[in-house]
Each structure stands twice: as C-alpha cells, then as structure tokens.
C-alpha positions in Angstrom: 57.3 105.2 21.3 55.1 107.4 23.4 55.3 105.9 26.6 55.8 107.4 30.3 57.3 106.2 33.1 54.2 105.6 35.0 52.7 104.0 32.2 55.8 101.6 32.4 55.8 101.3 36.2 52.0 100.2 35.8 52.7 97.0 33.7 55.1 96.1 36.3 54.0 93.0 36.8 53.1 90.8 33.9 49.6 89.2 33.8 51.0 85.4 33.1 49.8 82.2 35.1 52.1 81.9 38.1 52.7 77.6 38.0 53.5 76.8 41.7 55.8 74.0 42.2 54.5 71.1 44.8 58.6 71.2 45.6 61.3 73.5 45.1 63.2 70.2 43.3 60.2 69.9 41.0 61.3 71.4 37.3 58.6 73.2 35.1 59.0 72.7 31.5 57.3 74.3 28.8 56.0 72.6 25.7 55.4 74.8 22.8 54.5 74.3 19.1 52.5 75.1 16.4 48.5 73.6 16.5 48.4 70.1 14.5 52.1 68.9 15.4 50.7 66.4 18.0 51.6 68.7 21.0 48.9 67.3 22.7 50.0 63.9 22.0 53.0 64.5 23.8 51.7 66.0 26.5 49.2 63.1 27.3 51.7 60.5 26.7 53.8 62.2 29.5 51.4 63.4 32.0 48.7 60.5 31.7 46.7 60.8 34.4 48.7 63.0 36.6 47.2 66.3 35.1 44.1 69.2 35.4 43.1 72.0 33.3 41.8 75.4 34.0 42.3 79.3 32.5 45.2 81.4 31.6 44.4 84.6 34.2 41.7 86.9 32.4 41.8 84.5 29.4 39.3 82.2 27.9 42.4 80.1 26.9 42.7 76.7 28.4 45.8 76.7 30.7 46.6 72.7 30.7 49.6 71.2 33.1 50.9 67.5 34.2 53.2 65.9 36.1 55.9 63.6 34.3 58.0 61.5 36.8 61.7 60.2 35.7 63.8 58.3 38.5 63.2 60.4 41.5 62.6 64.3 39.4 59.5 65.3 38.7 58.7 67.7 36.0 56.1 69.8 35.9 55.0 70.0 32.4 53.3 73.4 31.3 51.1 72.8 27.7 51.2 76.1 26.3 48.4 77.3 23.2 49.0 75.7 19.8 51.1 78.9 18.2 52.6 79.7 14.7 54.8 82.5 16.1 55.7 84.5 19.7 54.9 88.0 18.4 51.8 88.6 19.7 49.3 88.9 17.1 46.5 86.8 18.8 45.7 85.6 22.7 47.4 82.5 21.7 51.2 84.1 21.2 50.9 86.4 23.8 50.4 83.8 26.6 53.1 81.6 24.8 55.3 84.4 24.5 54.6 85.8 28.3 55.1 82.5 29.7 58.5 81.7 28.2 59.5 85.2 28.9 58.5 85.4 32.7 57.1 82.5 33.7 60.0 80.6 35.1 60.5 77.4 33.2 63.7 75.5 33.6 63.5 74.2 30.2 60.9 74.7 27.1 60.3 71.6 24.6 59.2 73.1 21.3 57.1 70.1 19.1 57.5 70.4 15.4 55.9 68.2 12.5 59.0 65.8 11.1 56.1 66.3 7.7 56.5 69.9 7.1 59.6 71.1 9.5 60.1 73.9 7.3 57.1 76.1 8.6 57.5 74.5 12.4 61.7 76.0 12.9 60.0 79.7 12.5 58.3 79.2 16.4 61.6 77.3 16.8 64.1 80.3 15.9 62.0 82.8 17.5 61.4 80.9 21.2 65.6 80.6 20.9 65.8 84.0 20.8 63.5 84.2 24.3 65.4 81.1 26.0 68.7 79.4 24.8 67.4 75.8 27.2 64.9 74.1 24.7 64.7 70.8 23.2 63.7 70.4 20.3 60.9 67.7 19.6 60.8 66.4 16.2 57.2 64.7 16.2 55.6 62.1 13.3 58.6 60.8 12.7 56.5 57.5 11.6 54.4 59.9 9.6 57.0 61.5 7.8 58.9 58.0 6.9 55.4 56.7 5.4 55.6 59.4 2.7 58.8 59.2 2.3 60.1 62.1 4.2 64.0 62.1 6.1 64.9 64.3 8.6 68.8 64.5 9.7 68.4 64.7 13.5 72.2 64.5 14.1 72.9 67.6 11.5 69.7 69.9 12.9 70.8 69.3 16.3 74.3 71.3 15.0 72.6 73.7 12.7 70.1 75.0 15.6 72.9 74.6 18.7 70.3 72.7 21.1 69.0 69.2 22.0 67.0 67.7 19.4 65.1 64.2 19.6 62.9 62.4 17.2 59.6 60.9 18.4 56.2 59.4 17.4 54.1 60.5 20.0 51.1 58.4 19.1 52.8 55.1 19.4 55.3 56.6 22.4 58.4 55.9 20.4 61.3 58.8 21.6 59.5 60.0 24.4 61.8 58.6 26.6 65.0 59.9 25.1 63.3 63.2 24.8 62.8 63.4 28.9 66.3 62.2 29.1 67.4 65.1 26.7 65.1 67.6 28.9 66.9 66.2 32.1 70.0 66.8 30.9 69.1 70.3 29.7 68.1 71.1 33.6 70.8 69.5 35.4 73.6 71.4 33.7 74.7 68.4 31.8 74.0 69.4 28.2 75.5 72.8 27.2 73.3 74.7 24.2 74.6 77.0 22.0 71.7 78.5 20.5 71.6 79.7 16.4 71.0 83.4 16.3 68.5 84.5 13.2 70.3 86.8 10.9 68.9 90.3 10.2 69.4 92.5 7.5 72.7 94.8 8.1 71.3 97.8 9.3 68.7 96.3 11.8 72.0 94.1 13.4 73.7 97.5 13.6 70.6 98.8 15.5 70.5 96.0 18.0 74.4 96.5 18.5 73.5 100.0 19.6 71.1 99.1 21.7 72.4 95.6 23.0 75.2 97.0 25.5 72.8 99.2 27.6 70.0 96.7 27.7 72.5 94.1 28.7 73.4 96.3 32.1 69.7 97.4 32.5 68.9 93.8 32.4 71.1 92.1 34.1 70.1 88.6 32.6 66.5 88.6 33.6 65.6 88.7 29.8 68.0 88.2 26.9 69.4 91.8 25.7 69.1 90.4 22.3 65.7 89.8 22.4 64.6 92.8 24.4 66.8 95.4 21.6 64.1 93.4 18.5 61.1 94.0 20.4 61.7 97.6 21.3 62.7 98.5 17.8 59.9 96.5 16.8 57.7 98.9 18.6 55.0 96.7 20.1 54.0 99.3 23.3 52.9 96.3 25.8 55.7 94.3 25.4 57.9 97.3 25.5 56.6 98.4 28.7 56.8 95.2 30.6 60.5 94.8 29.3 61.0 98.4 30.6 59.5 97.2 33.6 61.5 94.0 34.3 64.3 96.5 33.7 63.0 98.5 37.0 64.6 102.0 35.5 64.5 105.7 37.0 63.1 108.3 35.1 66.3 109.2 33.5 67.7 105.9 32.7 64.2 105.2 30.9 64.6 108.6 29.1 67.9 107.8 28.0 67.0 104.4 26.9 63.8 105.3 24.5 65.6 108.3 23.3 68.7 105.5 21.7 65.7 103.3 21.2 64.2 105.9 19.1 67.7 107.0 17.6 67.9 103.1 16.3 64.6 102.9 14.6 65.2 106.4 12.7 68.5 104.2 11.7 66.5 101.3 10.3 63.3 103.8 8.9 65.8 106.0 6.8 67.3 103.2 5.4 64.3 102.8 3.4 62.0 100.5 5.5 58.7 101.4 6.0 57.8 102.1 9.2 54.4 99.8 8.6 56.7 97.1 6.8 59.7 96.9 9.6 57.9 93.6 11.5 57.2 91.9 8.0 61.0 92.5 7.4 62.1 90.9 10.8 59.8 88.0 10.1 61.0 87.8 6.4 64.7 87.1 8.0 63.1 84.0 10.5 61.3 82.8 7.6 64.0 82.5 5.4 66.8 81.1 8.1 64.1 78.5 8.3 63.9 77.5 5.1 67.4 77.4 4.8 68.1 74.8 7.3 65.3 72.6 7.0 66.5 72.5 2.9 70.0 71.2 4.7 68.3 68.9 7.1 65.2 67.6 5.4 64.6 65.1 2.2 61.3 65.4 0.8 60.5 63.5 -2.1 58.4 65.1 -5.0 55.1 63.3 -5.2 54.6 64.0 -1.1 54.5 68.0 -2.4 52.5 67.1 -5.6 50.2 65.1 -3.7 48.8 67.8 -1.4 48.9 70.6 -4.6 46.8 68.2 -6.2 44.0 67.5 -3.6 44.6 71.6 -2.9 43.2 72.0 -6.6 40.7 70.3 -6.3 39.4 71.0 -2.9 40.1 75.0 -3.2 39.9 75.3 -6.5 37.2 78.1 -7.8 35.6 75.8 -9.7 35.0 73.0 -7.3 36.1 73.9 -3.4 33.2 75.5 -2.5 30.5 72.7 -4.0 32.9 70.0 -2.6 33.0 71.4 1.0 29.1 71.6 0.9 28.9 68.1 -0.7 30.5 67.3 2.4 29.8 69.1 5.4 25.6 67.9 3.8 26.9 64.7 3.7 28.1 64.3 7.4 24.7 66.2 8.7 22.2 63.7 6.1 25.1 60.8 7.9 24.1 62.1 11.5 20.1 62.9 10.6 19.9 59.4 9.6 22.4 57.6 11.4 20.6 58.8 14.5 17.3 57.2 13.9 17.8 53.3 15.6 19.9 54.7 18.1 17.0 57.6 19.1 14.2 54.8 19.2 16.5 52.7 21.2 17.4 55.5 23.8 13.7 56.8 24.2 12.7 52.4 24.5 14.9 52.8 27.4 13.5 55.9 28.9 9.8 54.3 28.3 10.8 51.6 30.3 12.6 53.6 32.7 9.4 55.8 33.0 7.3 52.2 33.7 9.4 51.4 36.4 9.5 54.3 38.4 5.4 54.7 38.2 5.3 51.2 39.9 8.0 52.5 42.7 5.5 55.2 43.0 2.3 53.1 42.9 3.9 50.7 45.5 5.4 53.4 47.6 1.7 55.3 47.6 3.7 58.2 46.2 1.0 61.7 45.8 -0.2 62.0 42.4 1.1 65.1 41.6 4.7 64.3 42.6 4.8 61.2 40.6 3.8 63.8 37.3 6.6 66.5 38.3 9.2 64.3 38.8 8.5 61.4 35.7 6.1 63.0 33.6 7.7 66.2 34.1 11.8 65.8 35.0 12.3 62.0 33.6 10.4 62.7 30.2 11.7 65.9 29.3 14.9 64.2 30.1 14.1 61.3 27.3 13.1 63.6 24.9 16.7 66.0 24.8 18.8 62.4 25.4 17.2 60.3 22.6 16.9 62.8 20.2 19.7 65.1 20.9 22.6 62.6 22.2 22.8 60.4 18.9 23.3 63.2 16.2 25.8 64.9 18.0 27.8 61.3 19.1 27.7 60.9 15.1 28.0 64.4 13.8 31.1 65.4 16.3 33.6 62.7 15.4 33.0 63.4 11.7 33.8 66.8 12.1 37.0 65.8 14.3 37.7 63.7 11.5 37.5 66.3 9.1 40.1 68.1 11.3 42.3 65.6 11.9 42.9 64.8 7.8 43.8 68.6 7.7 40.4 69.7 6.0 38.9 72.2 8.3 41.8 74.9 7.3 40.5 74.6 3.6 36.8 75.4 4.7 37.9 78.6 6.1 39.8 79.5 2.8 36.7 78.7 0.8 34.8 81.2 2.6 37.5 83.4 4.0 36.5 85.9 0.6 32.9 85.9 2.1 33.0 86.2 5.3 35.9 89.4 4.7 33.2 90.8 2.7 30.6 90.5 5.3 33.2 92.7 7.4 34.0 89.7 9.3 37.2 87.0 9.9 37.2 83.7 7.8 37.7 81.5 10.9 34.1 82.3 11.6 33.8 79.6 8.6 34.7 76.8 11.1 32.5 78.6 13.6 29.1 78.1 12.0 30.7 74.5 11.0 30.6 73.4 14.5 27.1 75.0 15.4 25.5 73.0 12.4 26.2 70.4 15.8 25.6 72.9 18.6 25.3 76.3 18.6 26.9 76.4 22.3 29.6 74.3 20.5 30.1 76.8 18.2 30.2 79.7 20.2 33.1 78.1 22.5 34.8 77.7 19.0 35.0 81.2 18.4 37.8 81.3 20.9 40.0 80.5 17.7 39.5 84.1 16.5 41.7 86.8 17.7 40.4 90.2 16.8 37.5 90.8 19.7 35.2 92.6 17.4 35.1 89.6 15.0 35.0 87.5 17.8 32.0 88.9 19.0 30.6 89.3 15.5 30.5 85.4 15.3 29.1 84.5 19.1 26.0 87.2 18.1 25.5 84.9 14.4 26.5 81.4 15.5 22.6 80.3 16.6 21.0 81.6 13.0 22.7 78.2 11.7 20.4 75.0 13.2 21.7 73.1 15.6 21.2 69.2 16.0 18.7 70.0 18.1 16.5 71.6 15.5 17.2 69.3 12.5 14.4 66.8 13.8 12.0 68.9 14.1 13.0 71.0 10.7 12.9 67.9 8.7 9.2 66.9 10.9 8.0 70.3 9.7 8.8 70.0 6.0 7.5 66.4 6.1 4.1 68.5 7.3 4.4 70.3 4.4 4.6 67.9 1.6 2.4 65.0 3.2 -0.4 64.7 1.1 0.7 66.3 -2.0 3.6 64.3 -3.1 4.1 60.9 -3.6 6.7 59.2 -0.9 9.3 58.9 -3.2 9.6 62.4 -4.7 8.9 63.7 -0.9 11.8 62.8 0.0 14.2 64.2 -2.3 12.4 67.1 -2.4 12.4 67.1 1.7 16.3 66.9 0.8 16.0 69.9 -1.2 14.4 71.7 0.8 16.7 71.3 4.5 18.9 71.9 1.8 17.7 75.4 1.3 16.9 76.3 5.1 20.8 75.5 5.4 21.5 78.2 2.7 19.2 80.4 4.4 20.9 79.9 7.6 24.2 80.7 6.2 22.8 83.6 4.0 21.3 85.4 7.0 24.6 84.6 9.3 26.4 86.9 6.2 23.8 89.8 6.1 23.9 89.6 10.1 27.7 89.6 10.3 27.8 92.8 7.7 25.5 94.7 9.6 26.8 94.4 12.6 30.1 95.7 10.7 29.0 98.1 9.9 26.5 99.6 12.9 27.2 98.2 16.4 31.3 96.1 15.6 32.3 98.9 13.3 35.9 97.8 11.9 38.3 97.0 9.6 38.2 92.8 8.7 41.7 91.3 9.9 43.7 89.3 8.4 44.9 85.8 9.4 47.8 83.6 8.8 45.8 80.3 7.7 48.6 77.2 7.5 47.6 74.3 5.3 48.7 71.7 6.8 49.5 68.4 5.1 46.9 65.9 4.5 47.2 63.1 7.5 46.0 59.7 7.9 43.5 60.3 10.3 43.8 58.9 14.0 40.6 56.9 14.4 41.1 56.2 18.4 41.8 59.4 19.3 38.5 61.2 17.0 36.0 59.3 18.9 37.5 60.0 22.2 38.4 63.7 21.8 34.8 63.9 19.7 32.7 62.0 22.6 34.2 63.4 25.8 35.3 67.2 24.9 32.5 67.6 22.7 29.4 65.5 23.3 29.1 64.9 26.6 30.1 68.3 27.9 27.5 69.8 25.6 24.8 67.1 26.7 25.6 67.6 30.2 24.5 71.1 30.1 21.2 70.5 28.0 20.1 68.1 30.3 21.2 70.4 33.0 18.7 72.9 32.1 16.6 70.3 30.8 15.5 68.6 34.4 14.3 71.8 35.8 12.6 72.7 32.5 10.4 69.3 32.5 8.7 70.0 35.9 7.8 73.8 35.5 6.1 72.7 32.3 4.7 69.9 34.1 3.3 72.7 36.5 2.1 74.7 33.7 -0.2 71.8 32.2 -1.8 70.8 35.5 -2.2 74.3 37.0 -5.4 75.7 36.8 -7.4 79.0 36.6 -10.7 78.0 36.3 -11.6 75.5 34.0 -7.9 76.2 31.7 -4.5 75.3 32.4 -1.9 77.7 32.6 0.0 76.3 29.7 -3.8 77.3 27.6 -4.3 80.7 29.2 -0.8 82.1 28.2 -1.3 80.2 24.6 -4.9 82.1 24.2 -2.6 85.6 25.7 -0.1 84.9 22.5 -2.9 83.6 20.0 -3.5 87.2 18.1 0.4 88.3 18.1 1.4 84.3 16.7 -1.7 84.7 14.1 0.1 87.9 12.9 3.4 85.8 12.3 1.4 83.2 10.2 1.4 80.5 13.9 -0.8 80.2 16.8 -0.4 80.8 20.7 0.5 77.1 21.0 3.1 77.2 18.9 4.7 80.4 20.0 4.3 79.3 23.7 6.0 75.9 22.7 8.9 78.0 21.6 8.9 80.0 24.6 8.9 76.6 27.0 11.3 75.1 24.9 14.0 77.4 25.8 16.1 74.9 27.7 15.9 72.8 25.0 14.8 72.9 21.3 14.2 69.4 21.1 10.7 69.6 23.5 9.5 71.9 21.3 7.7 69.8 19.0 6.0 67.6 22.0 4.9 70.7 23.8 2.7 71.4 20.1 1.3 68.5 20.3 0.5 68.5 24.1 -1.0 71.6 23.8 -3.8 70.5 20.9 -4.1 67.1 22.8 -5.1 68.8 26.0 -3.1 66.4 27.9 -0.9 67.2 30.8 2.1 65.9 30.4 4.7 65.4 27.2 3.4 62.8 24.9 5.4 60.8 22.3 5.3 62.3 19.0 3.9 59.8 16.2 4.4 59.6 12.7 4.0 62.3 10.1 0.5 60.9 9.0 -0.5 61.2 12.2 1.0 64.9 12.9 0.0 66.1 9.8 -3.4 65.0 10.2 -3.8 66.8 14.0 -2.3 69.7 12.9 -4.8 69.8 9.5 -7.4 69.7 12.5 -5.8 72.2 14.7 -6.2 74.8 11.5 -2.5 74.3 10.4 -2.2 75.1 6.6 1.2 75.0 4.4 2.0 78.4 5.1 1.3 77.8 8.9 3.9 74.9 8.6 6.1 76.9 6.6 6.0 80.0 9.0 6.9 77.4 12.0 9.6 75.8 10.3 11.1 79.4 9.6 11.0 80.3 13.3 12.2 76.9 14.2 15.1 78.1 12.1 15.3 81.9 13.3 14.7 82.0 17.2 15.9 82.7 20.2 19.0 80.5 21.2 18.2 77.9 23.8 19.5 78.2 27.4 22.4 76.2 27.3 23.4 78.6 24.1 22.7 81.6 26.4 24.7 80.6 29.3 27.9 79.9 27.0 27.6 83.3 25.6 27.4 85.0 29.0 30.5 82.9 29.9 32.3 83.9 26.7 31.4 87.9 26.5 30.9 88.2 30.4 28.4 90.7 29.1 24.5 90.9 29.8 24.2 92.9 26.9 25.7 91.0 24.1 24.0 87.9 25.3 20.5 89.8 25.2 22.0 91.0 21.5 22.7 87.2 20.6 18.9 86.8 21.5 17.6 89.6 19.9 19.1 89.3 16.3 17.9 86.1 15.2 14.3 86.6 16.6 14.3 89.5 14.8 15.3 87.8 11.7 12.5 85.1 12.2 9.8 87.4 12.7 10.4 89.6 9.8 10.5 86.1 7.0 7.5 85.5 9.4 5.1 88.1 9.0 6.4 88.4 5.3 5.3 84.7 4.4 2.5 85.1 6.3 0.9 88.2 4.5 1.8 86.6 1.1 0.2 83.5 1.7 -3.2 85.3 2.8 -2.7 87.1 -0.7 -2.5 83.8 -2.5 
C-alpha cells in the first residue's frame, strides 16, 4: 500500500466536524440517506425551529444540525450530505462516511424512499457495516401506497437486524414512532443485530485473516469488520486514519500491512483485477440489496412501466434533447414574460418611493448634492436591480425547483452528459448552466454538486457565458433595436423569439468550446464518471417549491445584488456630476474608451456602461441612455420606439446593436458573480480567469461582426 509510519501518524486526527453537546445527557444522532428521499423533510419536521447551519471544516458542504426534544432527552440531530454510498468517491461520502466513523453519534437514522427501496438498502447495508445502532427510516410511505407500492416493515426489520419505522415526513405521520425507536436504540432498550453483506469466498477468507489482529489493534473503536474491507480495499486516506485510530508502533504497523498485503495477493490471484476489486465489493451490496427488498417490497407493474415510458420519451435520442430545450425555453419565455406587471409594479413603488424622500429632503433643506447620491444615486440604482431583476428570478427559481422535485433535473444531465464528456468535462455541469440561465452566482454555488475539482473548476470558469436573468431584459431590448423598423410587429416578435433563441445556443455552444479548452490547456484531465440515479417521477410538493425556491434561492441571491448595488448607484452618481471642465467624468472616460469600443463595432458609452454596470447588469442599459441624454442621474428607460430612435441619433446601426447584444452576452461577470467565485475557489487567480474568458470570447465575435459589417 505504500504507506509509512509517519505518514500514518500525520492523519492522526481526522478532519470531521466535532458536534459539541450543550449537555453531556444530550444524544447526537445522525441522519443519513440518499439525496431525494425527503431527508430534509425529516429533519425540519424534527428540528423546526430549534436549528443553524454552517460548513463541514475545510469543506464548501453545508454542515446542518437541530435540536429534537422528547419528554426530558434532547437529541441533537446531525443532517449529514444527501449520499448514494460511504466509499468515498465525492466530498459528499467522505463527510458521511468520516462522521459515522469518528464523529461520536449515539445512534444514526438512515432515510430511504418506501418508492424505490431497492437502490436506498445499498447506503443502508454499507452504514451497518460502520455502526450496528441505526434506525432505519422508511420515508413516502403515502407516496409509495398512491402507486400502489407495499413495503413489509415487520419482515425488513428481521431481514436487516435493526429498528425500522415507516413515515410520511411531509404530512408528519411516523415521526413520532421513529424518535421512540431512536430512544430506545440509545437507552439500551432495543438490542440490534445487524445483517452482514455477503462477499464472494475468497474476499470473506481474506477478512478472516485479517479480522482477528485488527480486532486487538482496535479494541472496538472501529468495527474490525469494517476496518479488514477498507484496507484490502486499498483506499490510502482511509487506510491511514484507520491505522491511526489503531495508534500502532512501527512494528505492529509493519506487521499489519505486510498480512494486509498478503490478503489482497489472496483475493488478486484469484483472478480479480486489481482495478475491478471495489466494483466486486460493491457488486456483493448491490445484490444483497436487491435480494431483500424483492422479499420485502410489492411493486406493481405499471408503477415500473410508467417511468420506462416517460424515460423514452424524455431521454430518448430522438426526442430528449428537443424536449428538455422545449422546456427549460419555456420556463425562461414563462419568467421573461411573467415578470413584466410585476417589474412595472415594483419600479411604481420605487417612483413613489423616490417622490417621497425628495419632499423629506426639500422639507428638511437637505444639500443638493446629497439628495442626488443618496436617491438619485443609492435609491434608483436600487429600483432598477429590484424591479427588473427580483421578478424573473421569483418566477424562474421555483420552476426550476419544480423541475427538480418531479425528478427531471437528473434526465437533463443524461441528455447532455455525452456532450459535456466530450468537451473533457462532467455531465452535472448540465444542471450547472441550468441554474445560471437564473443567476450565474446561482450557478456557480451549484457546482458544489460536482466532485472531481478540475471539473469543478472547469464549470465556475464557464457558468457566466450562459445569460443570467439579469441580462435577458436587456438582450431581448437589444434585438427589439435591431428589428424595429424593418419588420412588421407581428413577425418581430417571433423572429425576436428566434433570435434569444439563438444567443441561448450560442451561450451554450461557447460554454462547450470553453470547457474543452480549458481540458485540454490549463484543467488538463481525464472526464470522470458519475453514478446519475433516476429517480422516480414524484408528484411535486407545491408548498415546499416556493419556499425552498424564494428563500434559498431568490432572496439570498438578491440580497447580494443589491448589496453591491447601493454602493454602486452613488459612485455613478459621482461620476455624472463630477466635473473637469466643462465634461463630466462619466463623458471623459467614455471619450478615453471611444477609439478601442469603435474597434469592437460600440462606442465609449456603451463600453463605460459595461464597465459601471459591474455590480449589476441590469443598470447597464440606463447608464446608455444617461450617457447620450447628458443627464446626471439614471433615467427610466422608455419604449423600444423611443430607444431605437435615440440610439439611430447617437449613430447606432444594426451591426452596432448586434455587436452590444453580443457583449451583453459575452462579458465580464457582475460583482456579486465575482465574489461567489472567490468564495468557492478561494483563489484570486481563478476568479480573474472566470473574468478573463468570457471577455475574451465577446471581443473576438466583436471585432469579427464588426469588420464584416463595414465590408457589407
């Protein structure tokens, strides 16, 4: 295996959370399970309010823990990652595994999904070989008796040797039962006897070899069972920290690798390949699972024919990938025009808000020049990102949620899994670029969901070449430009369809040819694979969408565009009303980027509107039309007859509208992007990568548009 003594001595100490009790009475319980089995559920329905999040130590994981009260016991409830297995193949399983291993719980409660038990008992099977004190939560019960689906509770409890409890976490049916069971488990009263999985013959007869020195090495603190799979297994981390729980001398070690050694030269001339020896372990858990949810489990035949049939259909070659983009257009077109009423009524509000505050200032005498920084400036840069940003994303997010509660998000990243391996990167990045069509900064916290680091970071550097919410207004203002006057309204605006249409192509084209590149230059590496579970279609949980959708999502993202927004308002505000001479700021550093814009088919206007509307995307267009109004402050934008006509006047032509709308597209991520980046790679470099690539990208389509339309 390779490994010393002071490489095992160094790992001495695990790096898992360390969950302090308030008393030393308190119990601290783990809840496991695989994503999508309502873990969640459970946990909120026990905890309520009585719980706080933060990180797993070193980890970008959310480490989320409660308190559940039951007479007078407390239990400290412990919500570990959503996790298909405990072998360490992603951050997820390794904190999972680590906890249940040395983080001191009294008890773990492993949630499975009543509708498809079958894949849920392989987390099941391998946590019982960690701990024998779980419980074992059989979740959607209600679910699994609407399509027909029985699950003999009594008969799994004997097959698996533990505590297990049906519930329906949703309407908090068996929850109580299933704290009973846990209290129980922790005050000695319930006795488990734990099924042990069932290797092939000559990998039993290796971890008989190595199971009676463990077991004295050991001494209890980790199951000898467990510890003799992992070594043989090889994994080098976990082998060292089980090594140093062990707390050996330099000859015990040597005398323990050298048997471990001797027992894997057992198993490898056997015929097992040494490459192969994990797929066979997991081959034995995968079949003892299917073996007893067969004896435990009645599923009737049109549940399974049900989901194969909408799989056909909405994976098929044929039709999957057409269907996803028929939708995922369909909730953006949904968002882009749900969010008009709601916009006008939010910027009504800040109009009037703005009204009242000048006659505060007016009847307070306030100085002229702090009324504009802090309402002309600060309040109106505020109503532009609220009104226009806040409504798309309160529509777009819970549609997406909704796509992921049915179970329809996994069948995305098949769709495009093929591409995105062929681009050198991982197929989750699919559901990636999903959720920064609604924020980039959204999306780049999504990439959390990939393991490998390299792809990881492959997707944070592409997510913002995909528009964000923030840019579809003024996209679909900009191809409005474009066709005003040409077309009649009608035919405008399927061909303004068309053509959004074709910048989201573009947008996913050019995250593709981004994401193979950096394969193959600066994230050199082999694509990993991923274990993808389909999950079965689910009736989708309408309540829970808009909550999850408007607090996790919306408002946390808004809060940090108007965060950055505020600030943003008044230096602009500065830079209209500051002058040198008889020109404002904001016109000197437009006439400074005038020749270098002209080169990329724009103006110094527009490019310095880019630049000020770092913070935010949405101010970009106002700060246009400030500029060639000569005004000081923001103005409200007006119609596209209007824009279109003091553009025309401001030397805008169709390639100059064109040229913008590809830069809106390709630029510079905004500053709430930026900051999420440099919280997710901790790196200045990456983040000034993630800035670099897609203004590259704009101004090479730039400068290519532009010198063909001076040809024509």
């Amino acid at each position: 295996m390779g490994m010393t003594t002071a490489a095992i001595r160094a790992s001495a100490k695990p790096d898992v959370a360390v969950i302090e009790k308030a008393h030393p009475q308190e119990r601290l319980i783990a809840l496991a399970g695989n994503p999508n089995v309502g873990k969640s559920t459970v946990f909120n329905a026990l905890t309520g309010l009585r719980q706080h999040t933060g990180n797993w130590p070193g980890k970008t994981v959310t480490n989320a823990q409660g308190v559940y009260r039951k007479g007078d016991n407390d239990y400290r409830i412990v919500d570990l990652p959503g996790t298909y297995s405990l072998l360490s193949n992603s951050i997820e399983e390794e904190i999972a595994r680590d906890f249940l291993c040395f983080g001191g719980a009294d008890a773990t409660v492993v949630v499975a999904d009543a509708t498809c038990l079958e894949r849920n008992l392989n987390l099941v099977l391998q946590t019982l070989e960690i701990t024998p004190k779980v419980v074992l939560c059989v979740n959607l019960m209600d679910e699994a008796k609407r399509v027909g689906i029985s699950v003999d509770l009594k008969k799994l409890s004997q097959k698996l040797g533990i505590p297990v409890v049906g519930t329906s976490a949703r309407k908090g049916h068996g929850l109580e039962e299933l704290m009973t069971a846990v209290e129980s488990l922790t005050e000695g009263q319930t006795e488990c006897h734990p099924v042990a999985v069932r290797y092939t013959q000559v990998i039993e007869q290796a971890i008989q070899s190595l199971q009676p020195l463990l077991e004295r090495y050991l001494e209890g603190k980790l199951p000898s069972r467990w510890a003799a799979l992992r070594l043989i297994e090889g994994e080098e981390t976990l082998a060292r920290r089980i090594l140093a729980v062990a707390d050996l001398n330099e000859e015990e070690t040597a005398a323990l690798l050298e048997q471990v050694a001797a027992a894997r030269r057992t198993i490898l001339d056997s015929g097992v390949e040494e490459s192969k020896l994990g797929d066979v372990m997991v081959r034995c858990i995968v079949l003892m699972a299917e073996t007893i949810a067969a004896e435990v489990c009645t599923i009737p035949c049109r549940c399974r024919e049900r989901d194969r049939k909408l799989d056909r259909l909405l994976t098929g070659r044929l039709l999957g990938v057409p269907l996803m983009i028929l939708l995922l257009f369909g909730a953006l077109w949904i968002s882009i025009a749900g969010a008009n009423i709601p916009s006008q009524g939010l910027a009504f509000l800040f109009n009037q808000l703005e009204e009242a505050l000048t006659r505060l200032f007016t009847y307070l005498h306030a100085p002229r020049w702090l009324h504009g920084l802090l309402v002309e400036g600060m309040v109106r840069s505020l109503g532009w990102v609220v009104s226009v940003m806040l409504p798309p994303m309160a529509i777009f997010f819970p549609l997406f949620t909704l796509l992921e509660d049915v179970g329809y998000l996994p069948r995305i990243a098949f769709n495009l899994d093929h591409s995105f391996k062929k681009a050198g990167a991982c197929g989750k990045q699919a559901l990636t670029l999903c959720m920064g069509f609604g924020c980039n900064a959204a999306g780049v916290t999504g990439c959390r969901i990939i393991d490998s680091p390299r792809e990881r970071l492959i997707a944070i550097l592409t997510n913002s070449l995909v528009p964000c919410n923030g840019r579809f207004p003024m996209l679909i203002t900009l191809i409005g430009i474009m066709l005003a006057g040409y077309v009649s309204q009608g035919v405008g605006s399927v061909l303004s369809a068309l053509l959004l249409a074709g910048f989201l192509v573009l947008g996913v084209v050019a995250t593709l040819l981004a994401s193979h590149f950096l394969s193959k230059t600066l994230l050199r590496g082999v694509p990993s694979s991923f274990t993808l579970e389909m999950p079965p279609y689910r009736k989708p949980q309408v309540g829970q969408i808009i909550v999850r959708s408007l607090l996790d999502r919306t408002l946390f993202v808004l809060g940090r565009a108007v965060a950055v927004a505020a600030p943003a308002g008044m230096f602009l505000w500065v830079m209209a009303n500051v002058t040198v001479g008889d020109r404002s700021l904001l016109a000197l550093c437009a006439g400074f980027l005038d020749p270098f814009a002209r080169f990329l088919g724009m103006d110094g206007i527009i490019l310095m509107a880019f630049i000020l509307g770092i913070p935010a995307n949405e101010i970009v267009l106002p700060i246009i039309v400030m500029g060639y109004v000569s005004g000081g402050a923001l103005v409200e934008v007006g119609g596209i007859a209007q824009l279109h006509a003091l553009f025309a006047a401001n030397g805008w032509t169709w390639v100059t509208a064109l040229c913008t709308a590809i830069f809106c597209l390709f630029h510079f991520p905004c500053s709430t992007t930026l900051l999420t980046i440099k919280k997710e790679t901790g790196s200045i470099k990456w983040t000034l990568a993630a800035f670099a690539i897609p203004v590259l990208i704009g101004m090479l389509l730039c400068t290519v548009v532009a010198a063909v339309g001076k040809l024509i």
